[in-house]
Each structure stands twice: as structure tokens, then as C-alpha cells.
C-alpha positions as CSV (number, residue, x, y, z in Angstrom):
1,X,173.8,39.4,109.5
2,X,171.4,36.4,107.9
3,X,168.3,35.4,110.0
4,X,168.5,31.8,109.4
5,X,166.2,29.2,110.4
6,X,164.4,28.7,113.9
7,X,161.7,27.1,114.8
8,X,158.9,28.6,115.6
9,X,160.2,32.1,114.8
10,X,158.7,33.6,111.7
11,X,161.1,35.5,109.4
12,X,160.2,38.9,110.5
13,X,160.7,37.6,114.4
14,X,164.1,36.6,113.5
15,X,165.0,40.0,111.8
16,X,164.2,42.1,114.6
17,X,165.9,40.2,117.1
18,X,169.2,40.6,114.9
19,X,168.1,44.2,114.5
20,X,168.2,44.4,117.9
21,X,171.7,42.8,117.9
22,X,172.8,45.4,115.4
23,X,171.1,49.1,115.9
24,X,173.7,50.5,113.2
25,X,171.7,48.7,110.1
26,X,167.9,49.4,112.2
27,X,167.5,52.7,110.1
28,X,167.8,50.5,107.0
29,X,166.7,47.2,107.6
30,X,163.0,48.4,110.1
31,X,161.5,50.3,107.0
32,X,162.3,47.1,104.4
33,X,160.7,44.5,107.0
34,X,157.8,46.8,107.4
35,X,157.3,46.7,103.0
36,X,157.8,43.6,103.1
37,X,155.1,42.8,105.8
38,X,152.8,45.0,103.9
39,X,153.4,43.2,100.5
40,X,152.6,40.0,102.4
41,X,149.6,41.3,103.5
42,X,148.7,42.3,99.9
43,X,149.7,39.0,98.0
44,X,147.4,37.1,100.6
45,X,144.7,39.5,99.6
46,X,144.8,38.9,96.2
47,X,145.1,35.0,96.6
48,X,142.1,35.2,98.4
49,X,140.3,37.4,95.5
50,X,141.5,35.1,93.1
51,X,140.6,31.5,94.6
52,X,136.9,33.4,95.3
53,X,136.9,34.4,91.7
54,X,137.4,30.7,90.2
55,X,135.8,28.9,92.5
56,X,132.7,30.0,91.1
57,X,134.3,29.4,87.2
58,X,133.9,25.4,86.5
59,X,136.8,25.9,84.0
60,X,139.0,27.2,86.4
61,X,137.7,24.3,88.6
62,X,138.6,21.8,85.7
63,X,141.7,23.2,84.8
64,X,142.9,22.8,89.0
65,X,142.0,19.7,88.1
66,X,145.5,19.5,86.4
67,X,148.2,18.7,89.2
68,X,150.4,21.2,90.0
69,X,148.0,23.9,88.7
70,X,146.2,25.9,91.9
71,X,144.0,28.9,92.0
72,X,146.2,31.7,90.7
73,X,147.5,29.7,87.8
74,X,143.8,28.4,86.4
75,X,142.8,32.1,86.9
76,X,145.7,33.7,84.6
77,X,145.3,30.8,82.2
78,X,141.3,31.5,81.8
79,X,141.9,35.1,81.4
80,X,144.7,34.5,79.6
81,X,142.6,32.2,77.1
82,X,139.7,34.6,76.9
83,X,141.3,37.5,76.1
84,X,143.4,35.3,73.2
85,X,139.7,34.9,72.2
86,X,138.2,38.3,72.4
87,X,140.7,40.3,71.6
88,X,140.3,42.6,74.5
89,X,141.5,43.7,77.9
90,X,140.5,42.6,81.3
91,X,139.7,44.6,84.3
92,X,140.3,43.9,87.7
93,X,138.0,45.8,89.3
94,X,136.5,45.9,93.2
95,X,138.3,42.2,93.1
96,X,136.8,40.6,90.3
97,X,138.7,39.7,86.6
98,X,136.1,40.7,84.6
């Protein structure tokens, strides 16, 4: 049971019509897609926090600069350099490294 590639179909699409195929693994397989769709959901809500967050940092928009380096990369690599710097942690708090 692999959902393969079709066009048009997204992943999820493809896993329930084999689920539908199979209703012996549905018990198992239902509860992982619907983690899965949730983690989605998640990751593309902190992308979005994080590209907000250095868009408004010109060294995060100099560092994007760099190809290959995007919005999550220049964020971690600020922090990253700051708290090197400071010696102290960094919140994430209401959406915003502080």
C-alpha cells in the first residue's frame, strides 16, 4: 500500500482513496493522516511567523541575500549569532524570537 504519484491529487487525497481500498489498515492509517495534516498546518504557521519576523530584520534580509539561504535559515542564523553574543536564551513568544 504506497500512494504514489498522481497528478493533481495531493498526498492526503491519495491515502484516503487507498484507505478506502483497504478498510483493514483505516483504524491505523486515518488517525496518522489526520497528525500529519495538523503538523502541516503548524509548520506553515511558523514559516509564516518566521518570514514576518525577518522581514522586518535588514540582517536577516542581507543574509537571504546568500543563495540558497531563505527565511527560516537567516532567522536561526541571527538568533543563533546573537545568542553566541549575549550569552543568553531566546524566547519565542506570541510569534516573535525575541
Amino acid at each position: 500500500m504506497l500512494p504514489g504519484s498522481a497528478r493533481g491529487r495531493s498526498f492526503a487525497e491519495r491515502v484516503e482513496a487507498l484507505v478506502a481500498e483497504r478498510p483493514d489498515v483505516a483504524p491505523i492509517v486515518c488517525p496518522m493522516l489526520a497528525a500529519w495534516s495538523k503538523l502541516r498546518e503548524q509548520i506553515a504557521a511558523f514559516d509564516k511567523t518566521v518570514r514576518e519576523d525577518v522581514k522586518g530584520r535588514p540582517d536577516c534580509r542581507l543574509l537571504m541575500s546568500v543563495p540558497g539561504i531563505g527565511p527560516v535559515s537567516a532567522g536561526l542564523y541571527y538568533v543563533s549569532a546573537l545568542k553566541v553574543v549575549s550569552r543568553k536564551w531566546w524566547k519565542f513568544e506570541g510569534g516573535v524570537i525575541s
